[in-house]
C-alpha positions in Angstrom: 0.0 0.0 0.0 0.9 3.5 -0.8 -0.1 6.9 0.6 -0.6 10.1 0.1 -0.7 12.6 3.0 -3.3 14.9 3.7 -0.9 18.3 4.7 -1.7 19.2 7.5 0.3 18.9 10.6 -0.4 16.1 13.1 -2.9 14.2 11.2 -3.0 10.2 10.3 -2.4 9.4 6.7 -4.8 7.7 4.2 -3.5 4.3 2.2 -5.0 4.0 -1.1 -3.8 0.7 -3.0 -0.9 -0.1 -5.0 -2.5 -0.9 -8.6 -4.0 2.6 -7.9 -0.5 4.2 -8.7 0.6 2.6 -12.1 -0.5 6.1 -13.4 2.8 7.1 -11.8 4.6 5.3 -14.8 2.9 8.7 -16.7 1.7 11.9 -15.4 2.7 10.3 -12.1 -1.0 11.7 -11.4 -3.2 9.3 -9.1 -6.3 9.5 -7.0 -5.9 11.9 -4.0 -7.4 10.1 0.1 -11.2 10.9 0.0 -13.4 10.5 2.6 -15.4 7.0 2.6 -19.1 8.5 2.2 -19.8 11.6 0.4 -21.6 14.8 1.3 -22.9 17.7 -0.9 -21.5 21.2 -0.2 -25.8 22.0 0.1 -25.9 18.9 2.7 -23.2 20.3 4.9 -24.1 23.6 5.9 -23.5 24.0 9.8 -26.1 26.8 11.5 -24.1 29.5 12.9 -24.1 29.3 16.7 -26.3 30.9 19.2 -23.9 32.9 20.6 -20.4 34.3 19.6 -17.5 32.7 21.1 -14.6 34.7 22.4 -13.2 35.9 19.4 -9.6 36.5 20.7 -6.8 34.5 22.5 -3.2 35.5 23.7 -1.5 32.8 22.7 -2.4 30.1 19.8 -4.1 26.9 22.0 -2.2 24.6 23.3 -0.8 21.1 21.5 -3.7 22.0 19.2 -5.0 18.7 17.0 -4.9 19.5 13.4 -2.6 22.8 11.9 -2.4 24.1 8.4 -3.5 27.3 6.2 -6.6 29.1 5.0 -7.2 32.0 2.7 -9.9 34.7 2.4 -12.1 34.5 -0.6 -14.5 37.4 0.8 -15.4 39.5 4.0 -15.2 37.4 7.4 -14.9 34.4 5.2 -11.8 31.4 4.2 -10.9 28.2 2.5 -9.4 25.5 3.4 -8.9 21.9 3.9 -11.9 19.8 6.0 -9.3 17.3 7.2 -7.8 20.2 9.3 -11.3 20.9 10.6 -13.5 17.7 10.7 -15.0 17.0 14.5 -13.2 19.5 15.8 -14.4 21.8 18.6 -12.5 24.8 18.4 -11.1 26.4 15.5 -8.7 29.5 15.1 -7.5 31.6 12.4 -4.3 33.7 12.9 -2.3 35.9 14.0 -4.3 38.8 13.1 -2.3 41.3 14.4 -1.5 41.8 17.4 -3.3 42.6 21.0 -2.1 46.0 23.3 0.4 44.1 25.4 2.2 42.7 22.2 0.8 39.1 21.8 -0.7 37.9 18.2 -4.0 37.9 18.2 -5.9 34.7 17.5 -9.7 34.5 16.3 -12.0 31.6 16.8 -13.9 30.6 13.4 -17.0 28.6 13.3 -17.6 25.9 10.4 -20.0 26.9 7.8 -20.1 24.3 4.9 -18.3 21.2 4.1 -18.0 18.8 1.1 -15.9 15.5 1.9 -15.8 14.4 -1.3 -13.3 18.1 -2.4 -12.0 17.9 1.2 -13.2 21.6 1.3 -14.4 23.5 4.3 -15.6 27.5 4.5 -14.9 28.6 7.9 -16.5 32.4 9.2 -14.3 34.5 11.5 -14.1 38.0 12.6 -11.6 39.1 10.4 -11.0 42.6 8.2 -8.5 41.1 5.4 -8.5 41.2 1.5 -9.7 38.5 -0.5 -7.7 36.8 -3.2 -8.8 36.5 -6.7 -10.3 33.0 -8.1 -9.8 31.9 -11.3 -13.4 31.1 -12.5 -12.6 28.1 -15.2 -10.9 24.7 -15.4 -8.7 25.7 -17.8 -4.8 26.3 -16.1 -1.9 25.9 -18.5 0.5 22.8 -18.1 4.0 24.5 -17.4 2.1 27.4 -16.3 4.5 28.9 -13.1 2.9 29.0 -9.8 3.8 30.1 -5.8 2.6 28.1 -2.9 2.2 30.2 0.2 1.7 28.9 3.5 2.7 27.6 7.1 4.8 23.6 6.4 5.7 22.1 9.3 5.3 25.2 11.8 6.9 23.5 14.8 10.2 22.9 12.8 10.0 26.0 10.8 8.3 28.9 12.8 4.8 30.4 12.0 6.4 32.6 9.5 4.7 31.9 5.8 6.7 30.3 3.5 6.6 30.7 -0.3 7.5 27.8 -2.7 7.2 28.1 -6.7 7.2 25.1 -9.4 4.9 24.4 -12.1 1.2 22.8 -13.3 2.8 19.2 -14.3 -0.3 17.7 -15.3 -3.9 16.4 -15.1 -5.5 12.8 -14.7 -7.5 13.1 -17.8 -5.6 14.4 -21.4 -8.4 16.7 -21.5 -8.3 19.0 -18.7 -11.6 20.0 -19.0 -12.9 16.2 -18.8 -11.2 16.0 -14.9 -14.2 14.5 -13.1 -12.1 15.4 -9.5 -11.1 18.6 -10.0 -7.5 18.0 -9.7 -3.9 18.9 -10.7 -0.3 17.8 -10.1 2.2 20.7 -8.9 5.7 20.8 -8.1 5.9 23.3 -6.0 7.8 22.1 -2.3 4.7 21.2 -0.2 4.9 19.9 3.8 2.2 18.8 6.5 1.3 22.5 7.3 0.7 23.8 3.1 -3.2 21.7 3.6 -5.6 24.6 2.3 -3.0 27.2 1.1 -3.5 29.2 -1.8 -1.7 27.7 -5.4 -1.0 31.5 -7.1 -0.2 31.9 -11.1 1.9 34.3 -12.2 -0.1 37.2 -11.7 -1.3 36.6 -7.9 -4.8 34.6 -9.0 -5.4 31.6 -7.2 -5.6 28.9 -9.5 -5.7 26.1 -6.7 -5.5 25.1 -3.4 -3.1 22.6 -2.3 -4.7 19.0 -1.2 -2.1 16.3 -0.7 1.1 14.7 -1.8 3.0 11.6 -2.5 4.3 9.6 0.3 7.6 9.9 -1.7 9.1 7.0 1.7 6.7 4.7 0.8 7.0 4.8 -3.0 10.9 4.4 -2.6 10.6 1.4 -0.1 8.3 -0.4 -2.8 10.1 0.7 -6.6 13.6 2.1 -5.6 13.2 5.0 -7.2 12.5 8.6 -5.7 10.1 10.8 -6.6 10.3 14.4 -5.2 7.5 17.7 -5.0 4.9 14.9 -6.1 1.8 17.3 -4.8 -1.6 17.9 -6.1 -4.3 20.9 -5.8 -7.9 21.2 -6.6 -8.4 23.7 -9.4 -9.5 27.0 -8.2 -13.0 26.2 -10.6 -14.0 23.9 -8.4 -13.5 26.6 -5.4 -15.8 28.6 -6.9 -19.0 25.7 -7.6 -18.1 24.9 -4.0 -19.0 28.3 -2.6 -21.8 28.8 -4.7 -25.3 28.7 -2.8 -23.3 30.8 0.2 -23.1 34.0 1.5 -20.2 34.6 -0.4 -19.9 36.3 -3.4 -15.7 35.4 -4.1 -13.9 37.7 -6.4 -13.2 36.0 -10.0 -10.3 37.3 -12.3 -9.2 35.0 -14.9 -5.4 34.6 -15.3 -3.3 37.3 -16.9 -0.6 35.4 -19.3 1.0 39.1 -20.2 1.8 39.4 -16.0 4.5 37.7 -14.8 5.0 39.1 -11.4 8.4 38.0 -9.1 8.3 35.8 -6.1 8.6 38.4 -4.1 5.9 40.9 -5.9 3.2 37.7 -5.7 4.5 36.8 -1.8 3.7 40.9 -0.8 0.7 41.1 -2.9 -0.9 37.7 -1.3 0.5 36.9 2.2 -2.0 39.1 4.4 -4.7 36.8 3.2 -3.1 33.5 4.3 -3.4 32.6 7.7 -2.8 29.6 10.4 -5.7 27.2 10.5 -5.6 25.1 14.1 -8.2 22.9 15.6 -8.6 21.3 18.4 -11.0 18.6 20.3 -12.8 16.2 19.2 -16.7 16.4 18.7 -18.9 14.0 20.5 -20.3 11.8 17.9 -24.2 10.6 18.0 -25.2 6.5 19.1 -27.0 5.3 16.3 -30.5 4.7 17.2 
């Protein structure tokens, strides 16, 4: 059995089997962990809570359970990754800012809608930050250059953000448009940490947000051969079908070919909308009756 891991810190990995990566052999592009049932993003909307929790904390919680990114796509509202959320008790987003007495301020999100089968989850917190831009089709270049920004592997590497480039490799299906998951391969250096971070083309759209990757270990231990930046994203279109039905109204920009902005340009045009997602607890679960 082979794996690919969800990224986001301190979570179990999900074994798919082996006959399910002779694509490797091509496009090296293979079927991302999904959830055993699935869910509609219209089945999973979560009522807001009675009352507002305390939207601030000092410090982020401790030893939380699950840790990875998000990224605003409109007022109060981010993406990211249900695997860094699911049956979890407390959520925060963060640091926004900074409190009177110097500590980073930390907000508490609630869950609004879920689909399993994307992995997706729209979170709401009390937040004042831009949104970034969604690409509104299917249709992303192979070889078209992109940036990864996020928090990999926090407790080795600091709560900075980190930025990563590489390219769109490839899709499952030759025509990209036919993809029935939603899903490209990217090269861009991804960790445990990257789960729900912004992919970004040239021109600071989001064209993606990053999902999983190869358990490069694993693949080695069984062909003796190493495979590096193995990583896939779920195309910014499908983002956009997700959130449709909400509250939120996301900006849509399609890709500019003519702009090619620098690392550094696309890193200080982009990085106040990326924040820490961290969850903690575990929900009770119902008996079946």
């Amino acid at each position: 059995m082979f794996s690919f891991t969800p990224l986001a810190s301190n979570t179990s990995r999900t074994t798919i089997p082996c006959a399910a990566l002779l694509f490797l052999a091509g496009l090296l592009l293979t079927t991302v962990p999904r959830q055993a049932h699935s869910q509609t993003a219209s089945e999973a909307v979560a009522p807001a809570p009675s009352q507002a929790s305390t939207p601030t904390h000092l410090a982020p919680p401790a030893n939380p359970v699950s840790w990875g990114t998000g990224f605003v796509v409109s007022e109060g509202h981010l993406l990211t990754s249900l695997h860094l959320v699911r049956d979890k008790t407390t959520i925060f987003v963060g640091p926004v800012g900074t409190l009177a007495i110097g500590q980073p301020r930390w907000v508490v999100a609630e869950l609004v809608r879920t689909d399993p089968a994307l992995d997706l989850a729209l979170i709401k917190a009390r937040i004042d930050l831009p949104a970034l831009a969604l690409h509104p089709t299917p249709t992303v270049p192979l070889g078209l250059e992109i940036s990864v920004i996020g928090f990999p592997q926090p407790r080795i590497q600091g709560m900075s953000k980190k930025i990563t480039q590489g390219i769109v490799n490839g899709y499952r299906s030759p025509n990209m448009q036919a993809a029935t998951d939603g899903l490209m391969q990217i090269s861009a250096e991804v960790s445990q940490g990257n789960s729900g971070g912004p992919v970004l083309a040239p021109d600071g759209t989001v064209v993606g947000m990053v999902q999983s990757k190869l358990n490069a270990t694993q693949v080695a231990e069984r062909t003796k051969d190493l495979m590096f930046n193995v990583s896939f994203a779920l195309r910014s279109s499908e983002l956009i079908r997700f959130l449709q039905g909400t509250a939120v109204q996301p900006l849509q920009r399609s890709v500019s070919l003519q702009t090619h902005l620098r690392p550094y340009q696309i890193f200080e045009q982009s990085q106040a909308s990326v924040l820490v997602v961290m969850s903690r607890g575990t929900a009770p679960q119902l008996a079946p009756r």
